[in-house]
Each structure stands twice: as C-alpha cells, then as structure tokens.
PDB file of N, CA, C and O in Angstrom:
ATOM      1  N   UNK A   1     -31.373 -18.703  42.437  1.00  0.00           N
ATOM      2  CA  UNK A   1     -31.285 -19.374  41.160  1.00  0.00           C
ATOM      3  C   UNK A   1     -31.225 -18.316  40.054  1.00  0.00           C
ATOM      4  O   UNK A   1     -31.698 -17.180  40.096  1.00  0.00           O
ATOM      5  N   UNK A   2     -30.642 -18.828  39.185  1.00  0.00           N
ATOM      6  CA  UNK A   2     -30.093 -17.496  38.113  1.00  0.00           C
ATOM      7  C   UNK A   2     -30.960 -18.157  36.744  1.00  0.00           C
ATOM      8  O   UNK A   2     -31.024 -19.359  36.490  1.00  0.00           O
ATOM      9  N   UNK A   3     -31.641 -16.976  35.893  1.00  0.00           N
ATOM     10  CA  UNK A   3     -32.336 -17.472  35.110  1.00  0.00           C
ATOM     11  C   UNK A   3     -32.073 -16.861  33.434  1.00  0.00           C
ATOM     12  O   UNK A   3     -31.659 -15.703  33.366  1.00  0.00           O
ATOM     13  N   UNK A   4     -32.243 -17.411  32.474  1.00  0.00           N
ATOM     14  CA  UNK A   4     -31.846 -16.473  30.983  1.00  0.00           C
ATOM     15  C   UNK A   4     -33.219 -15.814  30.712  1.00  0.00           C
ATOM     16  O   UNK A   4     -34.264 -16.390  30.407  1.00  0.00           O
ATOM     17  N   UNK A   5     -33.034 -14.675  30.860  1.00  0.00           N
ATOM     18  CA  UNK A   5     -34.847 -14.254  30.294  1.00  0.00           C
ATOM     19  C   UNK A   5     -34.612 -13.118  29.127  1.00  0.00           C
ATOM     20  O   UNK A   5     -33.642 -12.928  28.393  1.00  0.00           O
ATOM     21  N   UNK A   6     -35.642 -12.562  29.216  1.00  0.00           N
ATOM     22  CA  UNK A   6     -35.427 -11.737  27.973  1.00  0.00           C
ATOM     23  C   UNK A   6     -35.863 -10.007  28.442  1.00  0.00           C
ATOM     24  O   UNK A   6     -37.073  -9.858  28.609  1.00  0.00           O
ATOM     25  N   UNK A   7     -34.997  -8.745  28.656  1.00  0.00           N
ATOM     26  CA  UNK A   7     -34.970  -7.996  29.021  1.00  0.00           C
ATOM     27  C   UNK A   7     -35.339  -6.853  27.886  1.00  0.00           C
ATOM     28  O   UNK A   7     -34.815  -6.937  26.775  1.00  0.00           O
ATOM     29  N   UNK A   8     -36.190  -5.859  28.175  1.00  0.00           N
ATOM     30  CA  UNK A   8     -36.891  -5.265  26.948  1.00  0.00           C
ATOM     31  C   UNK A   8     -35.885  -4.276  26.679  1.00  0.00           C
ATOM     32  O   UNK A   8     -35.242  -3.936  27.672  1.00  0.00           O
ATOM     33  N   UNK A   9     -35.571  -3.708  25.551  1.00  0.00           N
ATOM     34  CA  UNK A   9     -34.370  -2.936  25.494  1.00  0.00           C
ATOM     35  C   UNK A   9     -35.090  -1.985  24.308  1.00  0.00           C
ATOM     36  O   UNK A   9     -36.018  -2.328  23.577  1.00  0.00           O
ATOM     37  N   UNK A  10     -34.225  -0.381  24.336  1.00  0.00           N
ATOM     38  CA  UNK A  10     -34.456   0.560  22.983  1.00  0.00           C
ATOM     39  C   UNK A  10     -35.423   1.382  23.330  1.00  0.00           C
ATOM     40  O   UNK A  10     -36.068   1.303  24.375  1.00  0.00           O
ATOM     41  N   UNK A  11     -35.591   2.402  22.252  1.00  0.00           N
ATOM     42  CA  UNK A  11     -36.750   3.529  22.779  1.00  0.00           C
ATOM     43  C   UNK A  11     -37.798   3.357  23.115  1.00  0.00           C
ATOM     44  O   UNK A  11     -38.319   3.576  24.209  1.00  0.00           O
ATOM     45  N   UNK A  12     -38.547   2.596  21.419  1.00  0.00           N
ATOM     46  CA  UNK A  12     -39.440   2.007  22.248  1.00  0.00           C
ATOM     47  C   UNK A  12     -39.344   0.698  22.533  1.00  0.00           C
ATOM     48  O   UNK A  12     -40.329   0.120  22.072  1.00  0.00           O
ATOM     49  N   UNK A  13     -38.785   0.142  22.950  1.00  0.00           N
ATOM     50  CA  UNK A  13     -38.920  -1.303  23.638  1.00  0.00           C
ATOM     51  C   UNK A  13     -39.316  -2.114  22.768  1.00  0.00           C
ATOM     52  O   UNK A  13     -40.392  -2.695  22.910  1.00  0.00           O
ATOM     53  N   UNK A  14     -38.531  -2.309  21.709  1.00  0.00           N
ATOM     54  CA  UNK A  14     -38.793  -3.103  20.831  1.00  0.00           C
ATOM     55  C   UNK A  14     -37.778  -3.928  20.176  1.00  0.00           C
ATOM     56  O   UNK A  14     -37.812  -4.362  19.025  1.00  0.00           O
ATOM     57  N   UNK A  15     -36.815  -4.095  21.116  1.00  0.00           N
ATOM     58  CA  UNK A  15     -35.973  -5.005  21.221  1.00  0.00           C
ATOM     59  C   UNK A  15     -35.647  -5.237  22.281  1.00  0.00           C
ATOM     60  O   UNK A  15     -35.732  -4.470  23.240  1.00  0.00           O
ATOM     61  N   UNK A  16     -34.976  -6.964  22.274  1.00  0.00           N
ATOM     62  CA  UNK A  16     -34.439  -7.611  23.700  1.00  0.00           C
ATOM     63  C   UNK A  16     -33.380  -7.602  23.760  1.00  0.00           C
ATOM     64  O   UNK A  16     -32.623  -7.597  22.789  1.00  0.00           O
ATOM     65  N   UNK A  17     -33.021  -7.597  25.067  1.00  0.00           N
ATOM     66  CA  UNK A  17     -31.569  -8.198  25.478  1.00  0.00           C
ATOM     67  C   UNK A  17     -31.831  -9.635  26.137  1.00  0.00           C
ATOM     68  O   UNK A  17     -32.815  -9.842  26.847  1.00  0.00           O
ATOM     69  N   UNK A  18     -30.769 -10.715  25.812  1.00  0.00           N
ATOM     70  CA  UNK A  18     -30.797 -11.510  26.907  1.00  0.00           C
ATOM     71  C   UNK A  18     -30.155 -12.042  27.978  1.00  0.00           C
ATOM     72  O   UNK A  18     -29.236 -12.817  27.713  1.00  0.00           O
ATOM     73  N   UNK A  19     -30.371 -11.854  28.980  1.00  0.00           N
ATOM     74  CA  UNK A  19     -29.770 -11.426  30.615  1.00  0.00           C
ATOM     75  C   UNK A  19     -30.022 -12.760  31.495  1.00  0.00           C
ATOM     76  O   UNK A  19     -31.130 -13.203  31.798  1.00  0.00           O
ATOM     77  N   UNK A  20     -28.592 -13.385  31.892  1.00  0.00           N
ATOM     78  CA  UNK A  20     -29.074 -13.631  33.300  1.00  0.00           C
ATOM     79  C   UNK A  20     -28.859 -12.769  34.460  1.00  0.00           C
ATOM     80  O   UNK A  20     -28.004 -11.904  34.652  1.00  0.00           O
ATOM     81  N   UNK A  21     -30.057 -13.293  35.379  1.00  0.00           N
ATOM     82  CA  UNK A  21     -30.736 -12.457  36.039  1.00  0.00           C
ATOM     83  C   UNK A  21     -31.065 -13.174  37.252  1.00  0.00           C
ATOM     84  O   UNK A  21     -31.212 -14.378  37.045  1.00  0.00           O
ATOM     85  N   UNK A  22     -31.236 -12.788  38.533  1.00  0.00           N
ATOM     86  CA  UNK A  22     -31.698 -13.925  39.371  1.00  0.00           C
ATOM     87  C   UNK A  22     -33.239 -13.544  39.425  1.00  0.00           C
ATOM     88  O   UNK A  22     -33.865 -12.497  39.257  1.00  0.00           O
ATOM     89  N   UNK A  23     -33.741 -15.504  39.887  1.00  0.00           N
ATOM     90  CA  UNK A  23     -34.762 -15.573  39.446  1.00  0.00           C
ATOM     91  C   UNK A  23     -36.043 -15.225  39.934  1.00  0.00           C
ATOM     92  O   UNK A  23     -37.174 -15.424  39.490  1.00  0.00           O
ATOM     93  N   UNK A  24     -35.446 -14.442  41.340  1.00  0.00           N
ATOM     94  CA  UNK A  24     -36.618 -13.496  42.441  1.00  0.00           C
ATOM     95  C   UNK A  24     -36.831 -11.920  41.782  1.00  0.00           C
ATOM     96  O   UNK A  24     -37.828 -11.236  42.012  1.00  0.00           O
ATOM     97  N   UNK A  25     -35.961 -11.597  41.126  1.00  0.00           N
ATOM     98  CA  UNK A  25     -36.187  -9.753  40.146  1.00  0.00           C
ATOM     99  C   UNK A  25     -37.348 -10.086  39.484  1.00  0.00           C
ATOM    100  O   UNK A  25     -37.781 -11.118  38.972  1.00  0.00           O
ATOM    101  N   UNK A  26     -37.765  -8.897  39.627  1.00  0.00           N
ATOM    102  CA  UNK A  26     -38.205  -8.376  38.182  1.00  0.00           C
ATOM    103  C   UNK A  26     -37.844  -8.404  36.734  1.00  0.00           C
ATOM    104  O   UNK A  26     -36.886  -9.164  36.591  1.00  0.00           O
ATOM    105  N   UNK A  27     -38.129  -8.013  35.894  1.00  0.00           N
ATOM    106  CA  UNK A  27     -37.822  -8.249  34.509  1.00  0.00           C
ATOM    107  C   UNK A  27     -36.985  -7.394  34.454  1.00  0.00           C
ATOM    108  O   UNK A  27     -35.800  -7.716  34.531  1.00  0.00           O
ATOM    109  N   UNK A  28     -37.257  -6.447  34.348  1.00  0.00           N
ATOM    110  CA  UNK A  28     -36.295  -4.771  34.559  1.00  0.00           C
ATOM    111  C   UNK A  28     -35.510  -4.517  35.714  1.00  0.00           C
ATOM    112  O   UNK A  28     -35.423  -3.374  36.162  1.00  0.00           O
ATOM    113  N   UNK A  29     -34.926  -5.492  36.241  1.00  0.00           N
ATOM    114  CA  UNK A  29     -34.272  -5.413  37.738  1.00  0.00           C
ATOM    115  C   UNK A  29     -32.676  -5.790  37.341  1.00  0.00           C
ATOM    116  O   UNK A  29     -32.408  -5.905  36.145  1.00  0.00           O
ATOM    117  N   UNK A  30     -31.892  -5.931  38.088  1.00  0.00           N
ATOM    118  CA  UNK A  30     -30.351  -6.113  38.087  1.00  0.00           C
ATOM    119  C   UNK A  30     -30.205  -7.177  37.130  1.00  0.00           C
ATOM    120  O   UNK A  30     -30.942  -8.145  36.943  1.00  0.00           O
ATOM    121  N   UNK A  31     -29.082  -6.830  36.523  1.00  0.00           N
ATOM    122  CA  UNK A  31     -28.810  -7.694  35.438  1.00  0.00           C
ATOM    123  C   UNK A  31     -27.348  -8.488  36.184  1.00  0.00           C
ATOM    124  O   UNK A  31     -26.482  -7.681  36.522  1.00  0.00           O
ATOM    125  N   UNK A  32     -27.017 -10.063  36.466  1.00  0.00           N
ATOM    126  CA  UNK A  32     -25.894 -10.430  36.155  1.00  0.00           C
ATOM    127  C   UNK A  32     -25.149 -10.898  35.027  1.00  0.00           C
ATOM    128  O   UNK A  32     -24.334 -11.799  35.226  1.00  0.00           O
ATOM    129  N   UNK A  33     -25.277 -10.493  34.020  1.00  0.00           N
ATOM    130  CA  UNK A  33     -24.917 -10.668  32.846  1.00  0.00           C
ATOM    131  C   UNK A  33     -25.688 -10.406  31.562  1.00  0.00           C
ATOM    132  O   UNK A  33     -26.863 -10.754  31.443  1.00  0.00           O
ATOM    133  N   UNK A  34     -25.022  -9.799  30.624  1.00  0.00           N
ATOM    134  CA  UNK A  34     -26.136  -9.710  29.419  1.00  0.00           C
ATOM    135  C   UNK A  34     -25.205 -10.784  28.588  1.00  0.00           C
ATOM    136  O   UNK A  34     -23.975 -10.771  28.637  1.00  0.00           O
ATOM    137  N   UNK A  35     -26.159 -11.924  27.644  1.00  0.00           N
ATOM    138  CA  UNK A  35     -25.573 -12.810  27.080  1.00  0.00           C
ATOM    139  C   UNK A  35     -25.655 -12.737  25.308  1.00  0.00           C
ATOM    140  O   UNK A  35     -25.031 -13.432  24.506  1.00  0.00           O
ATOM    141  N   UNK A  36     -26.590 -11.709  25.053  1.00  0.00           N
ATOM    142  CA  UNK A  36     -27.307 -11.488  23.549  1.00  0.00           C
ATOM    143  C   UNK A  36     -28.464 -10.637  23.624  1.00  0.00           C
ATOM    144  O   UNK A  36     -28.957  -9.991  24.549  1.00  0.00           O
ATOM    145  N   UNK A  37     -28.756 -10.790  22.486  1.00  0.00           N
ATOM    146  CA  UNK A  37     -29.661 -10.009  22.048  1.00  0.00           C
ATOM    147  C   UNK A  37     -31.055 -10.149  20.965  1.00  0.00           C
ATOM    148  O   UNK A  37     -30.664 -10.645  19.909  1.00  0.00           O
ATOM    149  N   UNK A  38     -31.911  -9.981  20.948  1.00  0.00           N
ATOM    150  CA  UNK A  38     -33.315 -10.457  20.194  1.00  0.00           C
ATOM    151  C   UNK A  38     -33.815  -9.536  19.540  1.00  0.00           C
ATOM    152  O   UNK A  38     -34.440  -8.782  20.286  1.00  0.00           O
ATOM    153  N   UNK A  39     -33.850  -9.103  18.046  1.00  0.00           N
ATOM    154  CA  UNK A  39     -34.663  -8.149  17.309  1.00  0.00           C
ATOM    155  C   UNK A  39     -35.537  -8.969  16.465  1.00  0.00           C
ATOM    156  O   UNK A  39     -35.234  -9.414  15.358  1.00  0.00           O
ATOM    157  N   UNK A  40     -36.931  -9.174  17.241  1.00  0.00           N
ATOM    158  CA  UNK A  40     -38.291  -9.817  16.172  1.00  0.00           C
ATOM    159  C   UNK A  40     -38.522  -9.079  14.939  1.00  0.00           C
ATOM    160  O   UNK A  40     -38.850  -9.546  13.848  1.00  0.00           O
ATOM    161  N   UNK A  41     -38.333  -7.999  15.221  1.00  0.00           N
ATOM    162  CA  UNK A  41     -39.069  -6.875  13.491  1.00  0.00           C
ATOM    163  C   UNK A  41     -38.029  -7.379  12.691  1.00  0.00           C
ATOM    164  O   UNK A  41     -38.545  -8.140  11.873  1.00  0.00           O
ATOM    165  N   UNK A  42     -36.459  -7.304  12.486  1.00  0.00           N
ATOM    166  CA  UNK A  42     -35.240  -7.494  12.076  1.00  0.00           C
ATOM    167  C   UNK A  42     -34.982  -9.416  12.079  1.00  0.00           C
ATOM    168  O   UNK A  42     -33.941  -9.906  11.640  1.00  0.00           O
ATOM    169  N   UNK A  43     -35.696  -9.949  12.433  1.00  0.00           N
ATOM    170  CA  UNK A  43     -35.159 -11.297  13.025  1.00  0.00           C
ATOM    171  C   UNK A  43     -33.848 -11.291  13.145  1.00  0.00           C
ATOM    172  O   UNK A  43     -33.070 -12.164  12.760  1.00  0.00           O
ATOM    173  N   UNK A  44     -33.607 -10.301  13.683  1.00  0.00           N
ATOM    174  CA  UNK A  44     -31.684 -10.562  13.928  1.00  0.00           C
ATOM    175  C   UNK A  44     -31.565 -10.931  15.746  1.00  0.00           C
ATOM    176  O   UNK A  44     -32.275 -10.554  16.679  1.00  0.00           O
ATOM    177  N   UNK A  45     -30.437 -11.754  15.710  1.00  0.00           N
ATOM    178  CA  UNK A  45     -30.081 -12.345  16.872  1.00  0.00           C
ATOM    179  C   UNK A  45     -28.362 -12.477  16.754  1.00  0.00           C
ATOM    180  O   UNK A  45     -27.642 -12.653  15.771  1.00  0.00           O
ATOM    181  N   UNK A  46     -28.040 -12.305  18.251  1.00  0.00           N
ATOM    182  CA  UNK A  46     -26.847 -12.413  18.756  1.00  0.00           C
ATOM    183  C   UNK A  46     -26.641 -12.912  20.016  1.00  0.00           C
ATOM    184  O   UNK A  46     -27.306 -12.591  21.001  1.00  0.00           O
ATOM    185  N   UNK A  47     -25.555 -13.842  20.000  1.00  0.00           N
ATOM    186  CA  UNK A  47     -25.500 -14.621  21.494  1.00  0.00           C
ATOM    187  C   UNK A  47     -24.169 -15.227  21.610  1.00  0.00           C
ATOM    188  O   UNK A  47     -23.696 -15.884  20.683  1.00  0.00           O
ATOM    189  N   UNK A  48     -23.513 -15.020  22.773  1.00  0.00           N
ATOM    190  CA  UNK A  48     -22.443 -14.912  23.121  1.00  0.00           C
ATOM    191  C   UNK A  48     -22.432 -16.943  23.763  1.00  0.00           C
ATOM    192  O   UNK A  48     -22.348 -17.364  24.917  1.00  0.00           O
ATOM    193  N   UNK A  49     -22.518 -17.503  22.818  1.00  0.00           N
ATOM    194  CA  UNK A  49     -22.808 -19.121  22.843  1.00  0.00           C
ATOM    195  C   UNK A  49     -21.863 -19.697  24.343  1.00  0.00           C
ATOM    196  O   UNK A  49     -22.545 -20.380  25.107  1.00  0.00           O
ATOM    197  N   UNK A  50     -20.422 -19.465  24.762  1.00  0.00           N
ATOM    198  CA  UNK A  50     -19.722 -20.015  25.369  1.00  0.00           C
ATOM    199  C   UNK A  50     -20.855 -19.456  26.458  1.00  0.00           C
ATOM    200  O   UNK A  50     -21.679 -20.289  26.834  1.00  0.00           O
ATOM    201  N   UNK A  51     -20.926 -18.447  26.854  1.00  0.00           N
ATOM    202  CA  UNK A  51     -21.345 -17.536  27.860  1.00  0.00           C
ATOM    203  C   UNK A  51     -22.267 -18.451  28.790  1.00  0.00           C
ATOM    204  O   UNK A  51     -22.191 -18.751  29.981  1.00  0.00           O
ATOM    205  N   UNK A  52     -23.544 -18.911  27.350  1.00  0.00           N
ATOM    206  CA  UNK A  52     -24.906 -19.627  27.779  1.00  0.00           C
ATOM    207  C   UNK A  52     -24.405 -20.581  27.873  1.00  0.00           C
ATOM    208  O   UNK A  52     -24.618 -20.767  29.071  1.00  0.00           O
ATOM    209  N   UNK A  53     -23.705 -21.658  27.471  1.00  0.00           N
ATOM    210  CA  UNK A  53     -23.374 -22.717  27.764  1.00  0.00           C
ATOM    211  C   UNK A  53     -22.521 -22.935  29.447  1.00  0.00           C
ATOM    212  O   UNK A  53     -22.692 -23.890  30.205  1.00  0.00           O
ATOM    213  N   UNK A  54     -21.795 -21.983  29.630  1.00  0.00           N
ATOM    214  CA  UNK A  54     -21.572 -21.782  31.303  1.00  0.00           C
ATOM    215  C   UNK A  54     -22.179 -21.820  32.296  1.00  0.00           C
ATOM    216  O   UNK A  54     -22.078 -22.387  33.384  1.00  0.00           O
ATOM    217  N   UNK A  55     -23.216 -20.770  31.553  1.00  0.00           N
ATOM    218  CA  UNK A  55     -24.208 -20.332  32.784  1.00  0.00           C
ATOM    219  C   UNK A  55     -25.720 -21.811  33.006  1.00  0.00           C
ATOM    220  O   UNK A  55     -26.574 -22.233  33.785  1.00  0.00           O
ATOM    221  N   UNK A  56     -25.226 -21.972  31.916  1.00  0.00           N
ATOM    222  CA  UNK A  56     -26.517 -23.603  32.165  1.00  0.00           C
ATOM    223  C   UNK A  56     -25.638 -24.544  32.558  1.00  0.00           C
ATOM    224  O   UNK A  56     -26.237 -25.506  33.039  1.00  0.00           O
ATOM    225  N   UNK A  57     -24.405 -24.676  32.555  1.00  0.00           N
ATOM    226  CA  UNK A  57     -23.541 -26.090  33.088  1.00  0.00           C
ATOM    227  C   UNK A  57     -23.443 -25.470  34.719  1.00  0.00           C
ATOM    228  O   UNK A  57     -23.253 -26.293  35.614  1.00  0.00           O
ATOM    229  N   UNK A  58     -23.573 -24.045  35.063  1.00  0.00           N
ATOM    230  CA  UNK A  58     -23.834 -24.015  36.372  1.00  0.00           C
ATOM    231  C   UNK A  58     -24.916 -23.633  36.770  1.00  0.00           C
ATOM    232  O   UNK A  58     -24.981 -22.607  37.447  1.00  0.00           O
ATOM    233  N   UNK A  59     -25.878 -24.257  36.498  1.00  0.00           N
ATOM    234  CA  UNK A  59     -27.096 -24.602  36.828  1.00  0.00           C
ATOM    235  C   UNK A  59     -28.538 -23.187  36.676  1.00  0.00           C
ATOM    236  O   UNK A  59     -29.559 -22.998  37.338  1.00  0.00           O
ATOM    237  N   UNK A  60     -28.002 -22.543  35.626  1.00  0.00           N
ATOM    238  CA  UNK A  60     -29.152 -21.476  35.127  1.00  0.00           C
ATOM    239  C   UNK A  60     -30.310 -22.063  34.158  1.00  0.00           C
ATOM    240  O   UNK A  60     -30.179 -22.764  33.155  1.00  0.00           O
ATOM    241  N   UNK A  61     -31.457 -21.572  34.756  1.00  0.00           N
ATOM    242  CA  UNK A  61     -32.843 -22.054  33.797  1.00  0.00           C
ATOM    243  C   UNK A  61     -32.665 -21.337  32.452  1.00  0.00           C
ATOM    244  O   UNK A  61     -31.689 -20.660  32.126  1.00  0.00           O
ATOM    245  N   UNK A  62     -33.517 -21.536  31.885  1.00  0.00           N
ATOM    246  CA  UNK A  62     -34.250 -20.938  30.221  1.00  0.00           C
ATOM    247  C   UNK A  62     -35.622 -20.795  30.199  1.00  0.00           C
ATOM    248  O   UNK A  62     -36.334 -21.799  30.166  1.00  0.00           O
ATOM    249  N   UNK A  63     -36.098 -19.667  30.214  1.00  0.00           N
ATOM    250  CA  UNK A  63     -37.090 -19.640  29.987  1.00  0.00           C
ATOM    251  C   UNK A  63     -37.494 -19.839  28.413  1.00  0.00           C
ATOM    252  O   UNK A  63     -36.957 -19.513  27.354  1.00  0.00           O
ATOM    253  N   UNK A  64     -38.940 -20.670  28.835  1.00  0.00           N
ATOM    254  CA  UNK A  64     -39.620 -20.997  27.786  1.00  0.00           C
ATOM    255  C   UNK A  64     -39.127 -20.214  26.310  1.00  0.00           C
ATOM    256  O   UNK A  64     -38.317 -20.868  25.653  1.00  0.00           O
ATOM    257  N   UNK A  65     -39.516 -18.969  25.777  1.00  0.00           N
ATOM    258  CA  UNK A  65     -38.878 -17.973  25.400  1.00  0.00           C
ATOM    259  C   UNK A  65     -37.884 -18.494  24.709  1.00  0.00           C
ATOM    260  O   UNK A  65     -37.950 -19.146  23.667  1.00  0.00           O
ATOM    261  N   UNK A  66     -36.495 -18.028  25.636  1.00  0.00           N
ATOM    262  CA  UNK A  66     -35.619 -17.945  25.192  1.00  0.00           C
ATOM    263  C   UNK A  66     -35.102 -19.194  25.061  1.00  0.00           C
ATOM    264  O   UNK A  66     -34.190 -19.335  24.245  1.00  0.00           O
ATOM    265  N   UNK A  67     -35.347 -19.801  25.462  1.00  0.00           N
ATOM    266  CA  UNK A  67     -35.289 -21.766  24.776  1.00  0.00           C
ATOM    267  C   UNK A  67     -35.718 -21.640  22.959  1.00  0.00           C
ATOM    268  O   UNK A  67     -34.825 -21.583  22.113  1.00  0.00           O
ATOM    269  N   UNK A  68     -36.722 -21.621  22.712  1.00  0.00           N
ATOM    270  CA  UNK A  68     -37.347 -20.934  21.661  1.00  0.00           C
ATOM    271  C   UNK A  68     -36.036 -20.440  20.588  1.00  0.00           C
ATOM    272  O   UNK A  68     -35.443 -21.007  19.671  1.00  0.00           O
ATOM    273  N   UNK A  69     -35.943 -19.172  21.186  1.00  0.00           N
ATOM    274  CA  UNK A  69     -34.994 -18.364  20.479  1.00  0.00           C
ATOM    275  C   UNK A  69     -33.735 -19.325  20.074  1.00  0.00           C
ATOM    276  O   UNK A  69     -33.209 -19.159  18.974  1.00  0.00           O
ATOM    277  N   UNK A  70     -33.298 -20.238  20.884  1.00  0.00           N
ATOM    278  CA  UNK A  70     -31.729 -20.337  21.015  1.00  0.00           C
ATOM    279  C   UNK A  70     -32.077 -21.995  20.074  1.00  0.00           C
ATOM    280  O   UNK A  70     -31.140 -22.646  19.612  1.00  0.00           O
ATOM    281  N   UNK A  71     -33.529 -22.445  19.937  1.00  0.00           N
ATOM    282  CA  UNK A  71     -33.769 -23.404  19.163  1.00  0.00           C
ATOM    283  C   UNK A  71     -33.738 -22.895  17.551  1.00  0.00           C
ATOM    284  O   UNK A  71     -33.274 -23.554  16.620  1.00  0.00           O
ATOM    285  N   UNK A  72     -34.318 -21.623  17.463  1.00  0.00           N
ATOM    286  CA  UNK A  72     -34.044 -21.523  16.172  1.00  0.00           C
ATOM    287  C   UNK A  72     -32.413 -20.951  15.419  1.00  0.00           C
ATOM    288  O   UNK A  72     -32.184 -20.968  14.210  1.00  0.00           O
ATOM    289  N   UNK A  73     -31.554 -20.532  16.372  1.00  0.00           N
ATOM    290  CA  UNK A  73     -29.937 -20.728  16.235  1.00  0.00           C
ATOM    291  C   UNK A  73     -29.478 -21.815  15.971  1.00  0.00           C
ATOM    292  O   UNK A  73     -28.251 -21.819  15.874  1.00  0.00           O
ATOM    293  N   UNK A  74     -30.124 -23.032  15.766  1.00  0.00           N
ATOM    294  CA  UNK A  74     -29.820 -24.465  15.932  1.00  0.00           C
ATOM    295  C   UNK A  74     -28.813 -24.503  17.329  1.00  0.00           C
ATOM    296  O   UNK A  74     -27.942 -25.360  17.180  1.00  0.00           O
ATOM    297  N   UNK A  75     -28.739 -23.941  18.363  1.00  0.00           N
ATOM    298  CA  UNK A  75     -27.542 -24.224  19.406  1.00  0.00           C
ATOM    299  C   UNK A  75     -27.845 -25.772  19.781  1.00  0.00           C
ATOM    300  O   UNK A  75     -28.884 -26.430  19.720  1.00  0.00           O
ATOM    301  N   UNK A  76     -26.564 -26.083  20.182  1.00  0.00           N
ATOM    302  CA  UNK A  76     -26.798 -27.523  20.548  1.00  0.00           C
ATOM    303  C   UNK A  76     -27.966 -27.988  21.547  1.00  0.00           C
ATOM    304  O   UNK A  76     -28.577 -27.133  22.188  1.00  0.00           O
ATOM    305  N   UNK A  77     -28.266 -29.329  21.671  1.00  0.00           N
ATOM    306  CA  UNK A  77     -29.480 -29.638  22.345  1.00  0.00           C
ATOM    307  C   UNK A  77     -28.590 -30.009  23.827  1.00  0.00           C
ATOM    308  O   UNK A  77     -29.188 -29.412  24.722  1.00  0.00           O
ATOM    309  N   UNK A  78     -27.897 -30.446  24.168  1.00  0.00           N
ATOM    310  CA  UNK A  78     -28.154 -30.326  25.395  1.00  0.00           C
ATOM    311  C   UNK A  78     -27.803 -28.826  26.126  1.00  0.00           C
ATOM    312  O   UNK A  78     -27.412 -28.911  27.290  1.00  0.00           O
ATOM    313  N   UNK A  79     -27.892 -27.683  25.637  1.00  0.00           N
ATOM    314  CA  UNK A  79     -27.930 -26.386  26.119  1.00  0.00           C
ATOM    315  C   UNK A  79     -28.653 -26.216  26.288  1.00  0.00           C
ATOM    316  O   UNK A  79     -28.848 -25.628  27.352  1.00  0.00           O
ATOM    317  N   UNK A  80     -29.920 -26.583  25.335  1.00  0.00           N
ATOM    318  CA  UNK A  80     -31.140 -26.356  25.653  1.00  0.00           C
ATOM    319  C   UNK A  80     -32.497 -27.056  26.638  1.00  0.00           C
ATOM    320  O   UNK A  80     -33.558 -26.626  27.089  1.00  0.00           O
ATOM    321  N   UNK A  81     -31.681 -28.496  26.653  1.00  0.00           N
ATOM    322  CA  UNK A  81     -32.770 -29.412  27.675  1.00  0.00           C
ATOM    323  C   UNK A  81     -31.994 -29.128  29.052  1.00  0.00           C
ATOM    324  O   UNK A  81     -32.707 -29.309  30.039  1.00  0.00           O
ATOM    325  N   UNK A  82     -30.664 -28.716  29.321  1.00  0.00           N
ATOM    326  CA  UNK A  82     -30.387 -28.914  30.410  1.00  0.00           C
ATOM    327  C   UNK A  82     -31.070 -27.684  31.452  1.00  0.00           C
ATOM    328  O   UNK A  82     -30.418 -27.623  32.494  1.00  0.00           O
ATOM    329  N   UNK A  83     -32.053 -26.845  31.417  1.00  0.00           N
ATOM    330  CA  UNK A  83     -32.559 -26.379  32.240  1.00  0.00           C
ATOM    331  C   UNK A  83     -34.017 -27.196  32.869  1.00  0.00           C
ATOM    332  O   UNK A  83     -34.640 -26.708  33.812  1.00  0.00           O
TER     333      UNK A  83
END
C-alpha cells in the first residue's frame, strides 16, 4: 500500500517534502514519488495537485498530517476523504 507522508528535507531538517512512499518504509526510506513540498517557518507550500489526485484515485492513504496540509490549500474534498 502506497502512502502520502511527509519526508524531512534541508540542512537542518526543517523542511518537508511530500512523498509517496510505500507504507512498510521508513520515513527516510525509498521514495516513489515526491508530490510537494511543506515549509512551516515560511508557511509556504507546493503540490503537484493532478499528481495527488492520481495517486488517491489509485488507492494511496493520507496521513493524518498531510490531510491537514492539503486542507488548508482548500484542495477539493473528495481528495481528501478518499483515503
């Protein structure tokens, strides 16, 4: 099962990427896709919208998290309930 999580990125790790990933890795483990990106200090965000919408119409979770994140993008709601 392939999951959207949030991958720590930068020197010091103080920004995300967001990756699906399958859902037996680690956090820091193989990436199948990077879909965006998360800067909390900056509140800046980027997300490659078609991408996530694919990867959840073929059956990828959201973590809590990044549900979160993609709620305050306003992205549509069923992108977001369908995990």
């Amino acid at each position: 099962m392939v999951r959207l999580r949030l991958k720590r990125h930068g020197r010091k790790q103080r920004t995300y990427r967001i990756v699906a990933i399958d859902a037996r890795s680690r956090r820091e483990g193989k990436v199948t896709r990077e879909v965006g990106f998360f800067n909390p200090r900056r509140e800046e965000t980027q997300l490659d919208i078609l991408a996530i919408a694919a990867l959840c119409e073929s059956g990828a979770k959201l973590t809590k998290t990044v549900r979160d994140i993609l709620g305050r993008v306003k992205l549509p709601e069923r992108i977001r309930t369908e995990s």
